[in-house]
C-alpha positions as CSV (number, residue, x, y, z in Angstrom):
1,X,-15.6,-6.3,-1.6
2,X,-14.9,-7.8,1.8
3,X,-12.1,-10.6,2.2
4,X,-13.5,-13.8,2.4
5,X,-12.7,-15.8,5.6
6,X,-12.6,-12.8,7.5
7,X,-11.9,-13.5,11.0
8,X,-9.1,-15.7,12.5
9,X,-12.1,-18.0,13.8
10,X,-13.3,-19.0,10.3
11,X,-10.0,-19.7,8.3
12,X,-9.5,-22.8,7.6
13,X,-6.9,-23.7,10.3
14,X,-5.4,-22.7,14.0
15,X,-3.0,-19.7,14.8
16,X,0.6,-19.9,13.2
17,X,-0.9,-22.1,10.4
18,X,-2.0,-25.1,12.9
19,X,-3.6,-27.8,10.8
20,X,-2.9,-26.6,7.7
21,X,-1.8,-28.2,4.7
22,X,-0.7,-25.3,2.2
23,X,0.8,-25.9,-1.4
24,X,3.1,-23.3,-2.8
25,X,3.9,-22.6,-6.2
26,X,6.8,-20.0,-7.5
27,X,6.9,-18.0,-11.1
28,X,8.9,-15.5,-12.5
29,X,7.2,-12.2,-12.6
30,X,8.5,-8.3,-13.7
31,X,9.5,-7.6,-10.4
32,X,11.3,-10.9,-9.1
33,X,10.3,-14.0,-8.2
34,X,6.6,-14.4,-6.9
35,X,5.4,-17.4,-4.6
36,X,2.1,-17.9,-4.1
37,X,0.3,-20.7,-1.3
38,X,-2.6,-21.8,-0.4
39,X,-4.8,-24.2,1.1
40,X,-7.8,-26.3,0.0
41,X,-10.2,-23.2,0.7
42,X,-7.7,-20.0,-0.6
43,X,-4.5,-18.4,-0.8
44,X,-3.2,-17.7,2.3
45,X,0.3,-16.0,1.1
46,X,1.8,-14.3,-1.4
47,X,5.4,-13.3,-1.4
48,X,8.1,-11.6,-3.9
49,X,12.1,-11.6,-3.7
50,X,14.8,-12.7,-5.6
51,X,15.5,-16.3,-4.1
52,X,13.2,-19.4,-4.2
53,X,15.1,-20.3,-0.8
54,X,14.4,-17.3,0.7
55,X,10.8,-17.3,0.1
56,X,9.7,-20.5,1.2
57,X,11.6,-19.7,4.7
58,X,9.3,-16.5,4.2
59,X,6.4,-18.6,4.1
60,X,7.9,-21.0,6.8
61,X,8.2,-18.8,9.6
62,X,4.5,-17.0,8.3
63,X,3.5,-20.6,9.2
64,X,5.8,-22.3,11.4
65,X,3.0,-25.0,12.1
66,X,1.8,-26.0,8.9
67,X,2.4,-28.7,6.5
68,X,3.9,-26.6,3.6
69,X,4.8,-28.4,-0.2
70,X,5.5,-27.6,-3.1
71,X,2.7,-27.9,-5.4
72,X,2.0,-31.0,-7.8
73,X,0.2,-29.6,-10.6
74,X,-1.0,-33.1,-11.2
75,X,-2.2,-33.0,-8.1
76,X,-6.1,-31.9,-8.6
77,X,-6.1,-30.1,-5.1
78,X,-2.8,-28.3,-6.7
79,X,-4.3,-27.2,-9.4
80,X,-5.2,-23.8,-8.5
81,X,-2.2,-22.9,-6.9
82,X,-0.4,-22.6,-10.5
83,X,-3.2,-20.9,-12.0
84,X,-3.4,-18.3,-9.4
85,X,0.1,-17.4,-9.4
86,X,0.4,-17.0,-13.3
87,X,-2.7,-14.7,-13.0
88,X,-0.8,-13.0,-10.2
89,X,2.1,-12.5,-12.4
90,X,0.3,-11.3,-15.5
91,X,-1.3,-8.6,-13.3
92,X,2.3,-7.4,-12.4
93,X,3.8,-7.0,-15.6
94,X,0.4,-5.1,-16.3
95,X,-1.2,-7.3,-18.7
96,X,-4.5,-8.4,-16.8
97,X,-6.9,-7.0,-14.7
98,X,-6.5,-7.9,-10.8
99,X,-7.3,-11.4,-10.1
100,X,-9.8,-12.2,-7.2
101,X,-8.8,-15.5,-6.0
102,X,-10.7,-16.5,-2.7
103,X,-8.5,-15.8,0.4
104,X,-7.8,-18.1,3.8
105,X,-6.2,-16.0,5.8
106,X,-6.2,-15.4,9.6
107,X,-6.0,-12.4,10.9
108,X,-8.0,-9.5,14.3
109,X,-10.5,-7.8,13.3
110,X,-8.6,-4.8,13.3
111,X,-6.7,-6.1,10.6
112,X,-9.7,-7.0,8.5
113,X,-10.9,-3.6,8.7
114,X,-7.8,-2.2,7.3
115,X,-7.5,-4.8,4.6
116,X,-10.8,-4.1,3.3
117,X,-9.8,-0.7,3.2
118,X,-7.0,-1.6,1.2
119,X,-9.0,-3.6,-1.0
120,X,-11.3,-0.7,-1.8
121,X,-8.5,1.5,-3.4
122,X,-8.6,1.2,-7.0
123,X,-6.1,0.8,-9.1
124,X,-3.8,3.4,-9.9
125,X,-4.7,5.6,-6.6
126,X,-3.6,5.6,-2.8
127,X,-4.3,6.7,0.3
128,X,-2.5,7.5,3.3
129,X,-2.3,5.8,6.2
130,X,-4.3,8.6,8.5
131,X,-7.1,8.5,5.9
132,X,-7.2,4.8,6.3
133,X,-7.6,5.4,9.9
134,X,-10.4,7.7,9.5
135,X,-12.0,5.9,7.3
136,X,-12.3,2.7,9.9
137,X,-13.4,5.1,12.2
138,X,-10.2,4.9,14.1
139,X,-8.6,8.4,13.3
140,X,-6.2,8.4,15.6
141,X,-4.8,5.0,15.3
142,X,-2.3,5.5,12.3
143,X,0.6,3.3,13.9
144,X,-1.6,0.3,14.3
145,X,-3.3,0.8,10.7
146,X,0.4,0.8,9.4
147,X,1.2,-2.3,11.2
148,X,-1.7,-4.1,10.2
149,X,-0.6,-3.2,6.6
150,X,2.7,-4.4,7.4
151,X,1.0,-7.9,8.8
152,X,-0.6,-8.2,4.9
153,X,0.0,-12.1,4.2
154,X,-1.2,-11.6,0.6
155,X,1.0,-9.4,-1.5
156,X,-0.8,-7.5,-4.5
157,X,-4.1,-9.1,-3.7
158,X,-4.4,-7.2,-0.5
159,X,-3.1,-4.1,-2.8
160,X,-0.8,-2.7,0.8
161,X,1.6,-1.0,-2.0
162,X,-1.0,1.8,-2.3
163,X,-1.0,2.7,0.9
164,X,1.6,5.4,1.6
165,X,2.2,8.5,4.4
166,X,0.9,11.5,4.7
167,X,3.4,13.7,3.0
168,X,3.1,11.4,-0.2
169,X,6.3,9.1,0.4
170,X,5.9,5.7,-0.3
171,X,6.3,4.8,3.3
172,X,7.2,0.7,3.9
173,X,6.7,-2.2,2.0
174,X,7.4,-5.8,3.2
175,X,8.8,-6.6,-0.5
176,X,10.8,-3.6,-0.9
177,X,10.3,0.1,-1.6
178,X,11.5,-0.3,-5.3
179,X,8.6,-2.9,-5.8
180,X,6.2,-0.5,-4.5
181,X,6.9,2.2,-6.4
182,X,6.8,-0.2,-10.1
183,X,3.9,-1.3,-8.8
184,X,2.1,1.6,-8.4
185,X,3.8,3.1,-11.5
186,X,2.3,-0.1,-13.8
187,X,-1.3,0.6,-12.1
188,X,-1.3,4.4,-12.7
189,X,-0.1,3.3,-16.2
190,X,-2.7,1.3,-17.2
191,X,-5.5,3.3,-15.8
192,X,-4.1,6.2,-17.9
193,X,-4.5,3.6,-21.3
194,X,-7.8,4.0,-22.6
195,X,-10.1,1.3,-22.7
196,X,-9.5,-1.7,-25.2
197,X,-5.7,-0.4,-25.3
198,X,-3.0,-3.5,-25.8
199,X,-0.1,-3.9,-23.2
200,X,3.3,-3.1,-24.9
201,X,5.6,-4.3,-22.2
């Protein structure tokens, strides 16, 4: 499944978030605080850390040019935003399937190449970054396929945690190496339930 909006030409606004207008909303999740914006057409960020504060700055300086709110969910445009993170955070604490919200994100085509690769890990597997490589027909280009996971906007939707090195450790993670490995934990976890299995958190 390829990203929708795929190239920086056909997001929704100019580079650094130019002519944007995003709407963020925040939720507790299992593994911190999660913050989740978007824009009219997609989410175009999702972050986790431990402070509200720090994660709108997070989202700031991803978008230093847009027009960034907090989300009204009164507001009908708003709406979404809510719904998207909730759905977000139910997938974390392992009670949901992955949510497929559509996406509004900028972004070389390098970078969509290595997303989509990302995107077509399942759940509960990984792959290292030199495979990623090869598999984009770039072998040799392992740095720049872990900086483009590293440039990942969009936390858990973009699944970057299950990309790791070569020699199996977990490698980086924008959100923190302790959130990687629960998050690839809680996927290997419920793939291992059979089908039809209840969540016991």
């Amino acid at each position: 499944m390829r990203t929708q909006n795929n190239s920086s030409q056909n997001s929704s606004y100019g580079p650094h978030g130019a002519g944007a207008e995003i709407a963020y909303s925040i939720v507790d999740s299992a593994l911190g605080h999660l913050l989740v914006a978007g824009t009219s057409r997609g989410i175009c960020f999702a972050a986790m850390g431990e402070a509200d504060s720090t994660l709108a700055a997070e989202l700031q300086a991803d978008y230093p040019r847009a027009s960034i709110r907090v989300a009204n969910p009164n507001r009908s445009e708003d709406s979404h935003i809510g719904d998207w993170a909730e759905a977000l955070a139910k997938y974390i604490a392992g009670g949901s399937p992955m949510p497929a919200p559509p996406m509004d994100i900028r972004g070389t085509p390098f970078q969509f190449l290595v997303w989509d690769q990302l995107r077509a890990i399942p759940p509960g597997e990984t792959l290292s970054y030199s495979e990623i490589a090869r598999r984009i027909g770039r072998p040799r280009a392992i740095r720049a396929v872990g900086t483009a996971n590293g440039a990942n906007p969009v936390s858990i939707v973009i699944p970057c945690h299950r990309a790791i090195r070569a020699s199996g450790h977990l490698g980086g993670y924008r959100w923190g190496l302790e959130r990687k490995r629960k998050l690839l934990e809680m996927e290997s976890r419920m793939c291992a339930q059979p089908a039809g299995t209840p969540h016991v958190t």
